[in-house]
N, C-alpha and C positions, 0 to 999 in steps of 0.2 A: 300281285298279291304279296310276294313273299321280297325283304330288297335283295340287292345284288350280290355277289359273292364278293368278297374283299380281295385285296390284290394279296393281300398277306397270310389266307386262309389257309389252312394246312390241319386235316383231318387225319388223327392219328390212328393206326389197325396194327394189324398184327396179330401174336396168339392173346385169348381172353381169357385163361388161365395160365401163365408158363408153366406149373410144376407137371399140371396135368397134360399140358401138350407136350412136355419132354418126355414123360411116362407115359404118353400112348404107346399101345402094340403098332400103330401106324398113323403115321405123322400126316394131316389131311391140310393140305391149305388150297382156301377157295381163294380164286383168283375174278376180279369183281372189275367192272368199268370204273366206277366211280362213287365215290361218299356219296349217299342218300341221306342229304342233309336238309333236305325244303323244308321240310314239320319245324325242324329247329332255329332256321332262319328266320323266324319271327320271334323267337323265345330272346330276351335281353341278356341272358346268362349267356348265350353262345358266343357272344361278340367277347368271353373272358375267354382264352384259347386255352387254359385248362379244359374245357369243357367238351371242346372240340376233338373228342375221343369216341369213333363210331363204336369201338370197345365196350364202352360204357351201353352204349343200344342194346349189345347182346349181354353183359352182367347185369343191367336192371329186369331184363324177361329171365333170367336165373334163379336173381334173388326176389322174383315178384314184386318188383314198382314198379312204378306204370310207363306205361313205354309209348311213345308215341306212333303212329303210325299204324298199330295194331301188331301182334309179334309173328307176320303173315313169312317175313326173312328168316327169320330166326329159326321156325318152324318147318320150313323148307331146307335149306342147310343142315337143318338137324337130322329131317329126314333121309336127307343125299346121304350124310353121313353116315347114318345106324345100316344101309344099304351098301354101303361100300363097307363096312367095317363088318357087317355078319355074311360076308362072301353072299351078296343075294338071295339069301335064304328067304329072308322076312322082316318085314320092320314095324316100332311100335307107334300106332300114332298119340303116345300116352306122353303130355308133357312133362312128365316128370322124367320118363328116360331122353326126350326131348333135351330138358335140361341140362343132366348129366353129359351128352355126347356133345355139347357143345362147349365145354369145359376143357373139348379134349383137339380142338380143330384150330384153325389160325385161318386167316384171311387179309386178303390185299385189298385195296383199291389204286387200279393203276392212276387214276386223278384224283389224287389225294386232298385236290380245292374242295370239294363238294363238288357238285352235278347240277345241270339244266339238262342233260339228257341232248346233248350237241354233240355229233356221233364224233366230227370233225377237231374238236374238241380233246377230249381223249387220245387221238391217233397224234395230235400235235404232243401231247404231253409226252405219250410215252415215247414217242421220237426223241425228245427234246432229254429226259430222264433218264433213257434203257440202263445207263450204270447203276443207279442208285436204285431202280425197278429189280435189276439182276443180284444188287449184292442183298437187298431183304429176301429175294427167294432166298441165297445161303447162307442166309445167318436163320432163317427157318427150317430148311433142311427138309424140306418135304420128302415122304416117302409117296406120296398123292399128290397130285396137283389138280385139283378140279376148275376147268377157264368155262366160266359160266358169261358167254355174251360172244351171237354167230359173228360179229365182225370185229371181234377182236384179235389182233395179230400174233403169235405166238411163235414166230419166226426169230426174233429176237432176242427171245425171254430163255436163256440160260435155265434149265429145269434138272440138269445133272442128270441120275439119274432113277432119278422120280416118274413112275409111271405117270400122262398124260391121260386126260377124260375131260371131251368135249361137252358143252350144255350149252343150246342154244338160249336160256333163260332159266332161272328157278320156278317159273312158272308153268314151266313144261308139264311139270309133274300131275300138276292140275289143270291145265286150259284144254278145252276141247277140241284145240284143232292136232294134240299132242296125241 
């Protein structure tokens, strides 16, 4: 359906607002398998590698345009987030503070190609990476680290010392066998 990933592909992440992730009360970065880029890989704009910015996924569900895929990520992270950040208290599922908390978080993809979801994939990349995987942990500085994916390795991944929180999916939160 969708064609193949380029050999020269490189999905850029990070924080989605820096002023606001420098001025968080705590610095939250989701640590991800891999760009979910399929919806895009048919669009003719993605092949310009400006464009090529999963960033822009979560600023378009911000700034309300449209977003492809439905804002199901966005919405979840957001919610991990308002969860960790009001000490377990309570969270809202109102997108608007949806919004704002996402303004305030950063995120990885350890396979920065884009994704087919090839577990083997992944374990090669960040084998092949770990330096350049370990120095964006510290040039972001987490005071959180949330490693969202059960076979991702975390042996490796320098985290300083930023408290660690396991998620076997974002979808945890909603799926019923959770």
């Amino acid at each position: 359906i969708y064609p193949g990933i380029e050999k020269d592909s490189f999905v850029e992440d990070g924080y989605i607002c820096k002023e606001e992730y420098q001025s968080a009360e705590k610095k939250i970065l989701f640590i991800l398998k891999e760009a979910n880029i399929q919806a895009y890989r048919s669009e003719n704009d993605f092949k310009n590698p400006s464009k090529r910015q999963q960033i822009l996924f979560y600023r378009n569900y911000i700034e309300d345009k449209s977003v492809l895929n439905g804002p199901k990520q966005q919405e979840k992270i957001a919610r991990i987030s308002q969860y960790i950040l009001n000490d377990k208290k309570e969270f809202s599922s109102d997108s608007v503070e949806d919004k704002r908390i996402l303004q305030k978080i950063s995120f990885m993809n350890l396979n920065k190609r884009g994704g087919d979801n090839v577990e083997k994939k992944v374990k090669a990349y960040c084998k092949k990476y770990v330096e350049y995987i370990n120095a964006q942990i510290s040039i972001l500085n987490p005071d959180i680290v949330v490693v969202i994916g059960k076979t991702i390795n975390t042996s490796k991944l320098e985290t300083g010392n930023a408290k660690v929180i396991r998620l076997n999916h974002t979808a945890d939160l909603y799926h019923g066998t959770y």
